[in-house]
C-alpha positions as CSV (number, residue, x, y, z in Angstrom):
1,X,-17.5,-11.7,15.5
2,X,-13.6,-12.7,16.2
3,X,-13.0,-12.1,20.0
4,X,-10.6,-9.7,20.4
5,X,-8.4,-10.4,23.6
6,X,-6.5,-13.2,24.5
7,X,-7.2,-14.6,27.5
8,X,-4.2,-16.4,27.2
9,X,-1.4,-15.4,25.6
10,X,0.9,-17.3,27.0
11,X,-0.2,-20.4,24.8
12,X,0.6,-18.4,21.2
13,X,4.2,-19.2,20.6
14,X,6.3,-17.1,19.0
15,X,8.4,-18.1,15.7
16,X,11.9,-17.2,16.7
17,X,12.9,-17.6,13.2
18,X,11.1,-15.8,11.2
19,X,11.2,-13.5,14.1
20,X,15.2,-13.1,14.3
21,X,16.2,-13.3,10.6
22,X,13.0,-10.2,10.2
23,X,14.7,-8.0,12.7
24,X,18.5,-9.4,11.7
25,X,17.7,-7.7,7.8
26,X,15.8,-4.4,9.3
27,X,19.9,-3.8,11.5
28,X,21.6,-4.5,8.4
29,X,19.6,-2.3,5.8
30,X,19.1,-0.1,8.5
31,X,22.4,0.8,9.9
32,X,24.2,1.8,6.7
33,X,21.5,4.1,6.1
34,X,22.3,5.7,9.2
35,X,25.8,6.0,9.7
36,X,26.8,6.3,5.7
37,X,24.3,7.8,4.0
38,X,26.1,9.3,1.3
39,X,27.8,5.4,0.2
40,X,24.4,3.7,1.2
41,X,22.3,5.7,-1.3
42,X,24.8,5.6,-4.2
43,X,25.5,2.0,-3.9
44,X,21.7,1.1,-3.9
45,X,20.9,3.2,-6.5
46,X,23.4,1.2,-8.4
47,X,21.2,-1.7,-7.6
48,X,18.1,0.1,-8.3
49,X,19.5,0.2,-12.2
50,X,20.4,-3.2,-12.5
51,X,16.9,-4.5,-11.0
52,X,15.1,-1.7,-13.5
53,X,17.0,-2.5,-16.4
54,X,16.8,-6.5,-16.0
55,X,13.9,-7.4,-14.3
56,X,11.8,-4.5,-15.3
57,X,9.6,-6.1,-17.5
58,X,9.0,-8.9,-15.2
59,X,6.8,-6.9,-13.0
60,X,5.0,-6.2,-16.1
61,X,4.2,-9.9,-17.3
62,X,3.7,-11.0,-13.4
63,X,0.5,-7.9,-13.6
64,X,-0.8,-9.5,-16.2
65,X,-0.8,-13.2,-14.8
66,X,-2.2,-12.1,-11.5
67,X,-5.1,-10.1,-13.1
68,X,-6.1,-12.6,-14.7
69,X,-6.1,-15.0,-12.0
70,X,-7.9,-12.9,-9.7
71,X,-10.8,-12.7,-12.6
72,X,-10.3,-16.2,-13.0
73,X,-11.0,-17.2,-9.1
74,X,-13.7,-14.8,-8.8
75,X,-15.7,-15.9,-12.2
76,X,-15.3,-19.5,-12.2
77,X,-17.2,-22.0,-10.4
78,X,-14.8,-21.3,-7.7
79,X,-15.8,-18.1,-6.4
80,X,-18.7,-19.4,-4.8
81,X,-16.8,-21.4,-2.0
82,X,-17.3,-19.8,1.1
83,X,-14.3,-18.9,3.5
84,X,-15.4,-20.2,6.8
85,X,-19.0,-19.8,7.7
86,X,-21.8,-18.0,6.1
87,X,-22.1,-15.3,9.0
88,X,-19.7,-12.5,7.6
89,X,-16.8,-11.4,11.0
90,X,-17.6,-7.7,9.5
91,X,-20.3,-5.7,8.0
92,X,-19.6,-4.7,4.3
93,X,-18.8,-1.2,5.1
94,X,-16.1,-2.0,8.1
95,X,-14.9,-4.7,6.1
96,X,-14.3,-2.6,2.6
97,X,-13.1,0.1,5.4
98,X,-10.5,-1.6,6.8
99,X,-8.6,-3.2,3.7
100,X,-8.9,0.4,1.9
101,X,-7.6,1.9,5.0
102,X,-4.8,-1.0,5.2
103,X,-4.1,-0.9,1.8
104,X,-3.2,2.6,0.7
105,X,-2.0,4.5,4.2
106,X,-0.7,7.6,3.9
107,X,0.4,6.9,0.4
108,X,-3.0,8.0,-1.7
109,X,-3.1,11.8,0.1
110,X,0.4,12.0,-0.9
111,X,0.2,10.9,-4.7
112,X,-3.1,11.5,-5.3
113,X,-2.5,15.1,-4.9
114,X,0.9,15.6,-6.8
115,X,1.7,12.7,-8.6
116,X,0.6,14.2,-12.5
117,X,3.1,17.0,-11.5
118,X,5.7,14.5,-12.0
119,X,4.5,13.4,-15.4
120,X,4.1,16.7,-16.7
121,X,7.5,17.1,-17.9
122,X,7.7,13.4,-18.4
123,X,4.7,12.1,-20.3
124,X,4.1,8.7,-20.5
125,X,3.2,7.2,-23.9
126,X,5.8,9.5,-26.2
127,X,3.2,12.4,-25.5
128,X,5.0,15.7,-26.4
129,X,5.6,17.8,-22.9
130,X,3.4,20.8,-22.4
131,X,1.0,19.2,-24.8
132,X,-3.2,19.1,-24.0
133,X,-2.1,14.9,-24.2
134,X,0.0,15.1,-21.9
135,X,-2.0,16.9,-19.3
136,X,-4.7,14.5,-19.9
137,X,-2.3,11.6,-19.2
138,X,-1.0,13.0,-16.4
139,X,-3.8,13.1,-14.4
140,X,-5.1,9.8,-16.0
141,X,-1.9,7.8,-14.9
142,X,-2.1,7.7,-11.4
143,X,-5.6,6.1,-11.2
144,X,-4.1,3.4,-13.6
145,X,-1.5,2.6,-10.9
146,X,-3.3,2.6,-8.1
147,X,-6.2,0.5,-10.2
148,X,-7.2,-2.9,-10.8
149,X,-3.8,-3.9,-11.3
150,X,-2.5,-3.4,-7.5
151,X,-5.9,-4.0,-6.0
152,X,-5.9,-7.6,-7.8
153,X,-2.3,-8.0,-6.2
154,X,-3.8,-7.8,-2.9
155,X,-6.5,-10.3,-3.9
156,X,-4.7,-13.1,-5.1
157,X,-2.8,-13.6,-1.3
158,X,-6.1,-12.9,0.2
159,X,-7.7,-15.6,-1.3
160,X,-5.0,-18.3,-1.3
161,X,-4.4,-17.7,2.6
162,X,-7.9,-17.4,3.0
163,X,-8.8,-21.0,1.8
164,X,-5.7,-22.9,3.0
165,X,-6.7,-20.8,6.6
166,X,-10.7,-21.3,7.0
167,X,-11.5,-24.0,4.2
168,X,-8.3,-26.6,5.2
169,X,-8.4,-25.5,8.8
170,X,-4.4,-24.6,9.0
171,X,-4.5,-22.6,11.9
172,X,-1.5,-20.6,10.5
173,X,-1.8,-17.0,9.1
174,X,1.7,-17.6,6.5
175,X,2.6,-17.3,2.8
176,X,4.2,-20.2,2.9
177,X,1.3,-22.1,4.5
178,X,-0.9,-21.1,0.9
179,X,2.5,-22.4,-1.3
180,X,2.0,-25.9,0.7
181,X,0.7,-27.5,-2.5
182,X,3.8,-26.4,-4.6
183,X,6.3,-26.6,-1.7
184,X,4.9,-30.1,-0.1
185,X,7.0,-31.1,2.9
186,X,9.3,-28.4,2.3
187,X,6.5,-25.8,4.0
188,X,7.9,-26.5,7.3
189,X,11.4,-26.5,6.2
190,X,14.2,-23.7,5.2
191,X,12.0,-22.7,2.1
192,X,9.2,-22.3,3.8
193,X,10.6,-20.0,6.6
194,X,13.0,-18.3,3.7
195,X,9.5,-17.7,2.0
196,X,8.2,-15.7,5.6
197,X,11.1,-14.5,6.0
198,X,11.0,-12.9,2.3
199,X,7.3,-11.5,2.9
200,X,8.4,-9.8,6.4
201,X,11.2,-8.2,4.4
202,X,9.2,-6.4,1.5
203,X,6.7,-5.6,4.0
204,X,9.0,-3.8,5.7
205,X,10.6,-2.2,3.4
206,X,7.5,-1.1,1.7
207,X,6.3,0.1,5.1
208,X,9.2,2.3,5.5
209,X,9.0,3.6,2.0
210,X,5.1,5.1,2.9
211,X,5.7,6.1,6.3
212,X,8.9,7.9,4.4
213,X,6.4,10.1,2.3
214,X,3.9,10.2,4.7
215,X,5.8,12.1,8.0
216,X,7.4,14.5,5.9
217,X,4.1,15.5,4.7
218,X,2.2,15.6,7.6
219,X,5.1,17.6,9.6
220,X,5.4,20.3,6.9
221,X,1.5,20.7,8.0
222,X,1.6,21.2,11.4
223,X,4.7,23.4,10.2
224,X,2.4,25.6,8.4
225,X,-0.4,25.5,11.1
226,X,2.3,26.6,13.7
227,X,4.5,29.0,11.3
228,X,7.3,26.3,12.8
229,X,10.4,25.2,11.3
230,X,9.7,21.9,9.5
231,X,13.1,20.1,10.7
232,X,14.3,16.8,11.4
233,X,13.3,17.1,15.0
234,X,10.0,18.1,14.1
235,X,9.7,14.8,11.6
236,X,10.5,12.8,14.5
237,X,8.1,13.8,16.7
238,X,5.3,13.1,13.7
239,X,6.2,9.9,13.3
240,X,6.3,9.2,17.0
241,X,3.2,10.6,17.5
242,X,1.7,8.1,15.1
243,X,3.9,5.1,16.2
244,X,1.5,5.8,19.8
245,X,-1.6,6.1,17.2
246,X,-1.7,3.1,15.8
247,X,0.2,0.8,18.8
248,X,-3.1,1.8,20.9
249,X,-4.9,0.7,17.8
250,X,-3.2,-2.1,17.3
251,X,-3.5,-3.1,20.9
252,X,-7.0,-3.0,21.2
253,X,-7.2,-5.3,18.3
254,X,-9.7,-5.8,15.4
255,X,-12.8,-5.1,16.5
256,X,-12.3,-2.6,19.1
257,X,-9.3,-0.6,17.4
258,X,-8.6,-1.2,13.7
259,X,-11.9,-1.8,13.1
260,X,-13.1,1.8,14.6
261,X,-10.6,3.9,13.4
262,X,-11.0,2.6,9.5
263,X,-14.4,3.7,9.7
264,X,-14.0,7.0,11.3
265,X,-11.3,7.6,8.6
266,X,-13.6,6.4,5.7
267,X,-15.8,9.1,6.8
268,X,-13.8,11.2,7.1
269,X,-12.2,11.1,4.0
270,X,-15.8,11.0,2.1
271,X,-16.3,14.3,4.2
272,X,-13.1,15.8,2.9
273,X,-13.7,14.9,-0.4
274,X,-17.1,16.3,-0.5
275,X,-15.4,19.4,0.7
276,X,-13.0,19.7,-2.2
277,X,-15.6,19.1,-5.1
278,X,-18.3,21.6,-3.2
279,X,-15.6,24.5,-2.9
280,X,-13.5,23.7,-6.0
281,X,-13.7,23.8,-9.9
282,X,-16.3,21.3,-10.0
283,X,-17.1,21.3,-13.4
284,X,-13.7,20.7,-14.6
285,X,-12.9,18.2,-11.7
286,X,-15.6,16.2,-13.3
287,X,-14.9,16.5,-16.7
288,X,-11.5,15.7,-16.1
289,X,-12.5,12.5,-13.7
290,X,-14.8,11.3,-16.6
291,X,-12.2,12.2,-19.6
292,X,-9.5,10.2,-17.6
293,X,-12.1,7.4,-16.9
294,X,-12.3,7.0,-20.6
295,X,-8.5,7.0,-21.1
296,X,-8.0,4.2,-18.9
297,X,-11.0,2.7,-20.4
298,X,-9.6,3.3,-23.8
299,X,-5.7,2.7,-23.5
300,X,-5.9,0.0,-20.8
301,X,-4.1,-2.8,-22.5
302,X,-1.2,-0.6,-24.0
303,X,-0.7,1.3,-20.3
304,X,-0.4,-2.7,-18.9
305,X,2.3,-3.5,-21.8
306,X,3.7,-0.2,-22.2
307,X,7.9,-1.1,-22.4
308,X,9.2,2.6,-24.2
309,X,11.7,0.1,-26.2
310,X,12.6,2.8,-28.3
311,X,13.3,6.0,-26.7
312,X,13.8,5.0,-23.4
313,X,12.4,8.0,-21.4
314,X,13.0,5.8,-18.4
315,X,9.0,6.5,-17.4
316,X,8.3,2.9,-17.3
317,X,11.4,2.3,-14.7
318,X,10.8,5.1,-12.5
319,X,7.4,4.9,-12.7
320,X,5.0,1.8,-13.2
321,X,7.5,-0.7,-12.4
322,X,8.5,1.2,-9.3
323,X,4.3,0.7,-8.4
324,X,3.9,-2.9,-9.2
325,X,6.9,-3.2,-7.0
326,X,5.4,-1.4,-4.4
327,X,2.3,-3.6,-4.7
328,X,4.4,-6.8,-5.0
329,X,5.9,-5.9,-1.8
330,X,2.7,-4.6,-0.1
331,X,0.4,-7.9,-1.3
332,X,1.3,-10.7,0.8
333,X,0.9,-8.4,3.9
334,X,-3.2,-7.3,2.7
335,X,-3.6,-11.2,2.0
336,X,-2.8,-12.2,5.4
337,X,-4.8,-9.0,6.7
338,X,-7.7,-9.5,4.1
339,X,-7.9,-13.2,5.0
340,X,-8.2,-12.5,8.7
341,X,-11.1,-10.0,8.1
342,X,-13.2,-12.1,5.1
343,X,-14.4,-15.2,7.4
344,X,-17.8,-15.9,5.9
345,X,-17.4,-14.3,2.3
346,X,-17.3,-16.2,-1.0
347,X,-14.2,-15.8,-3.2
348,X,-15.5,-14.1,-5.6
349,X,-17.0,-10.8,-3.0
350,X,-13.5,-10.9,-1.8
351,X,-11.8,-10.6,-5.5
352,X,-14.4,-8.5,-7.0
353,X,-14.8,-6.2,-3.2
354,X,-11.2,-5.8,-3.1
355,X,-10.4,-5.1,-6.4
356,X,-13.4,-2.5,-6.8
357,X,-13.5,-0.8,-3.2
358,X,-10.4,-0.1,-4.0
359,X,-9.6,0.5,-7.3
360,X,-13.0,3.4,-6.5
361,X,-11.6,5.0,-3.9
362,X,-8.4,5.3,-5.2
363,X,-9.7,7.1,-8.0
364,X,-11.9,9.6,-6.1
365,X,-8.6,10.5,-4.5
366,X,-7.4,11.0,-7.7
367,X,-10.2,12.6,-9.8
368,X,-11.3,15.1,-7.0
369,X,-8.2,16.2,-4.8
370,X,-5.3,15.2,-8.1
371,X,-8.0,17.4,-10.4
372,X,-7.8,20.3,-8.2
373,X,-4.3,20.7,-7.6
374,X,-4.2,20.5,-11.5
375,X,-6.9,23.3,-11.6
376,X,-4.2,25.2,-9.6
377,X,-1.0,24.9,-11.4
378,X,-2.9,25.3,-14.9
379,X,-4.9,28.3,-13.9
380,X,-1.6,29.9,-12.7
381,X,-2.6,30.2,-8.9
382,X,0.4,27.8,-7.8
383,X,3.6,26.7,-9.7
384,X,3.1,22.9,-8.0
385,X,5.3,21.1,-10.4
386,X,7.9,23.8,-10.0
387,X,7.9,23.2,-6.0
388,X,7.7,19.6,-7.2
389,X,10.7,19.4,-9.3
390,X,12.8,21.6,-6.6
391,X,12.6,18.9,-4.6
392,X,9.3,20.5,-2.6
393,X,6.4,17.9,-2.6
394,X,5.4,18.1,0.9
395,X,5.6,22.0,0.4
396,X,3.2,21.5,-3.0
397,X,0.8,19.4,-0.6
398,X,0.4,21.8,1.6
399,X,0.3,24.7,-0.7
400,X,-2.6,22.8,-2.6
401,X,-4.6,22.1,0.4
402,X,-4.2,25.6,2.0
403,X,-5.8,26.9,-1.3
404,X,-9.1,24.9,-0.7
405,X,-10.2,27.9,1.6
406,X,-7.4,30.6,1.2
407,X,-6.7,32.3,4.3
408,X,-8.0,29.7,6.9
409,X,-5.9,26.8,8.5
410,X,-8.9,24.6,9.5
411,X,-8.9,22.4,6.3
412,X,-5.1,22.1,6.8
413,X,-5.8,20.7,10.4
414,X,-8.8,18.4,9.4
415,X,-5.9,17.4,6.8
416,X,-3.3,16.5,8.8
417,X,-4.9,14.6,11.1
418,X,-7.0,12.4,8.8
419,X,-3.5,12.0,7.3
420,X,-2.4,11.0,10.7
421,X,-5.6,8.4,10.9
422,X,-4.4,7.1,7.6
423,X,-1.1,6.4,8.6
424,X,-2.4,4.5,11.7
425,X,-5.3,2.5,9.8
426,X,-2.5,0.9,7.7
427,X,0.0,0.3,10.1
428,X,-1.7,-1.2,13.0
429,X,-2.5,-3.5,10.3
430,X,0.9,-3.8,9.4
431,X,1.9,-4.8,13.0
432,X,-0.9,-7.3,13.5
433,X,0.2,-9.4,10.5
434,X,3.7,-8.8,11.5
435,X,2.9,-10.4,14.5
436,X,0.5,-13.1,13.0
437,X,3.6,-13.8,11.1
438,X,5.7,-14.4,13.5
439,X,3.2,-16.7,15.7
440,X,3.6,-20.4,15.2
441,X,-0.3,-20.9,15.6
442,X,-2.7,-18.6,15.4
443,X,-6.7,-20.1,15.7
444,X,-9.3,-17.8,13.6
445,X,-10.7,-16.4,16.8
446,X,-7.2,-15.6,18.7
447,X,-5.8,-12.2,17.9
448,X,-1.6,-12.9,18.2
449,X,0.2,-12.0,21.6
450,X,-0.4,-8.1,22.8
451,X,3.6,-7.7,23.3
452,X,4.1,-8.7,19.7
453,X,1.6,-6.6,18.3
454,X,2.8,-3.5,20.5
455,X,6.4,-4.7,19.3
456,X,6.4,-4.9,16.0
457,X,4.2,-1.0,16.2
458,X,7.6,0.6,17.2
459,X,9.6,-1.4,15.1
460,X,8.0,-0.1,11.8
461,X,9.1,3.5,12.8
462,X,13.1,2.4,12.2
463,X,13.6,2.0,8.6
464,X,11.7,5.3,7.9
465,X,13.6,7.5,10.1
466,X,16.9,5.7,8.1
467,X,15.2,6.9,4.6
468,X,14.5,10.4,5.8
469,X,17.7,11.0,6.9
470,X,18.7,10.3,3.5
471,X,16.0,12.9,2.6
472,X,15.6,11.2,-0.9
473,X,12.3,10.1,-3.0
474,X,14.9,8.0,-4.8
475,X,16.0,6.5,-1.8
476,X,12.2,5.6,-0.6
477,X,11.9,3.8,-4.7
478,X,14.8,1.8,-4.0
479,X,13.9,0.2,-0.8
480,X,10.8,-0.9,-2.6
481,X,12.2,-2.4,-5.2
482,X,15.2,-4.4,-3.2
483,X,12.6,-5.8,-0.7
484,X,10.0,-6.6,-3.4
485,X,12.0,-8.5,-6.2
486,X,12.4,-11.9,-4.2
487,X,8.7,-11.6,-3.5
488,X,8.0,-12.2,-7.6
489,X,8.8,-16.2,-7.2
490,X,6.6,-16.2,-4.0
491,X,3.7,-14.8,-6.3
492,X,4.3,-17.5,-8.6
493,X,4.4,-20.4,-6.6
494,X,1.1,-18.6,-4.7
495,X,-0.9,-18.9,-7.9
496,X,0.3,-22.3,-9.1
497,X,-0.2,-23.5,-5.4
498,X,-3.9,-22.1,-5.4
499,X,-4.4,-23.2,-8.6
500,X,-4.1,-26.8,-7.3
501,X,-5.8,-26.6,-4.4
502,X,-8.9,-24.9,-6.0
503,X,-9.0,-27.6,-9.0
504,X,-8.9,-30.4,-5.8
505,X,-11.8,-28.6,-3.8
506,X,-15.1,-30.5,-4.7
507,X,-17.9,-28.5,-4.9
């Protein structure tokens, strides 16, 4: 088991570059945001185009390659070299806990409820709206992005770090430590920091952008629960709230905080789901779960290479390039975490855990709680895509979970606080590998410096307040595609870097 305190701190040494230039980019992106919102969001959805437009098919190439690396690492003779000893540092369950937890925050009660209201008047594919297709697709598209596709994302880091960190003994949680082999003496030089620097920024951004959809969420609950005013004020006190939440968590480190709460959550969330399917249209959430299984199953390859050359509905921009953005973004941060929490597994349980873990909860997300806010809107009980398109989600979430048991605020409450547990399980996370980050060495049984950790807890709350100011999903897709696109050249000098170091390891 990793010991959890430091005894002393005083000997891990913070990186006061990585650390500066990190908090130097949150002031810049930040305080335009605040004090011109109006310029701010119209000049990055300018940029928002251009990267769409020019590097949007990028994203889609880059999916491919790291899928099948991920299958390649786990299926070759490689995936049997252990990572560290044979003792596992968690049990299965905590450990498939915590990296689900970690990897889909708040996010997953948020889109898996009322993302296919989106796609209704939208279809992917050339589906013709209002169509029996294009209700099918709509509730099939969300488990394809939040499959295999973003899952393997996470594992490719997680295995790269994870060797360079217990198999070559570099007692350095970094990307650019797992690019040594491609970046050579460079590692320690201005690439290599640029390259930290780079995964502190999309991690940031992507951290605000899901703290951004999570708060408003989660205050238009306790709205409801208190017949309140869901305002601004309100929104700030959420995410406050939470900020305490997970800096306790993070505090208390892995095994005593992040460790605990990721369970209790899991539960929790098995619980809730249980809940849904028991009191809800169970027959037709299972059809549907099984008729999109067979979708995904079916249409696979043309979802992953889906361009829309010809009638450019702009689906693919807005939609599945926004989410391999979001996982390009989000994947160097779940390598460093998954690394730290694998000591003792083989590469292929980390690939083949991560990617299926998650890919399944994902998709009971999806199948039972998407299904039955479907249910709704088509059996005319709630209008959720009209609240959607009036610019209502967090309204529609609510709506849909009220209806569970009409009448009775309990589920709401048992809602909003596993939504609140969601929100910390992924970003006490967040703020360890922050700090892990930003420490020059970092041995496999040290947890980083406590003030770090506690430092980089209240940090993360910035850039989300900035975006809800702006009040604007549009403004939450932007900040994940500007922090993610430098990340695409740090994924591919990860995989030609592990590449080399796995076709050097003797077995």
């Amino acid at each position: 088991m990793i010991k959890q305190r430091n005894s002393t701190d005083f000997k891990l040494k913070t990186d006061k570059t990585i650390f500066i230039s990190s908090l130097l980019f949150l002031m810049v992106f930040t305080i335009p945001l605040l004090f011109w919102p109006e310029q701010s969001e119209r000049y990055l959805n300018d940029l928002k185009i251009i990267l769409e437009d020019n590097i949007g098919s990028v994203y889609q190439v880059l999916s491919i390659a790291v899928l099948l690396f991920a299958l390649w690492m786990a299926f070759s003779r490689y995936g049997t070299i252990v990572l560290g000893t044979n003792n596992y540092n968690f049990s299965t369950f905590s450990w498939a806990s915590m990296l689900f937890c970690a990897g889909v925050a708040t996010g997953i009660l948020y889109w898996g409820t009322i993302e296919w209201a989106y796609y209704l008047n939208t279809p992917p594919l050339g589906a013709e709206v209002g169509s029996k297709n294009a209700i099918e697709l709509a509730a099939t598209y969300g488990m394809f992005h939040w499959g295999v596709i973003g899952w393997a994302y996470y594992s490719v880091p997680a295995v790269a770090l994870g060797y360079v960190y217990y198999v070559k003994k570099v007692p350095v949680l970094r990307i650019s430590k797992a690019c040594s082999r491609v970046l050579g003496k460079y590692t320690d030089g201005f690439i290599g920091k640029a390259i930290d620097v780079l995964f502190m920024i999309g991690l940031l951004g992507s951290t605000g952008t899901s703290m951004g959809l999570g708060t408003p969420m989660i205050s238009a609950g306790v709205a409801k629960i208190f017949s309140i005013e869901d305002s601004l004020g309100l929104k700030l006190i959420v995410i406050f709230f939470c900020a305490i939440i997970f800096s306790i968590s993070v505090y208390l480190g892995l095994g005593k905080g992040i460790k605990r709460l990721s369970k209790f959550n899991t539960i929790s969330a098995f619980i809730f789901l249980a809940l849904v399917f028991v009191v809800g249209p169970s027959a037709f959430i299972l059809k549907m779960n099984i008729n999109s299984l067979g979708l995904m199953v079916q249409d696979f390859v043309r979802m992953l290479t889906w361009t829309d050359p010809l009638s450019n509905s702009r689906f693919v921009e807005d939609w599945t390039i926004f989410y391999w953005a979001w996982w390009v973004a989000v994947g160097p941060f779940m390598g460093i975490f998954i690394a730290k929490i694998s000591g003792g597994r083989s590469i292929k349980q980390i690939v083949i855990g991560t990617i299926v873990f998650g890919s399944l909860g994902c998709m009971l997300f999806y199948g039972i709680l998407g299904n039955f806010a479907l249910h709704l809107e088509l059996s005319g009980q709630l209008s959720i895509s009209e609240m959607v398109n009036n610019g209502n989600p967090a309204e529609a979430i609510v709506a849909v979970i009220s209806s569970i048991v009409p009448g009775n605020n309990t589920v709401l409450i048992l809602f909003c606080l596993m939504s609140v547990v969601f929100m910390a399980t992924s970003f006490d996370s967040t703020s360890y590998t922050l700090a892990s980050c930003a420490t020059k060495r970092l041995p496999a049984e040290k947890d980083p410096s406590t003030w770090q950790r506690l430092f980089w807890a209240f940090t993360l709350i910035i850039l989300p307040i900035a975006l809800m100011y702006i009040g604007s999903l549009e403004s939450l897709k932007i900040a994940v595609l500007i922090s993610a696109f430098p990340l695409i050249f740090v994924y591919i000098i990860l995989i030609l870097s592990s590449y080399k170091n796995l076709k050097e390891h003797k077995i």
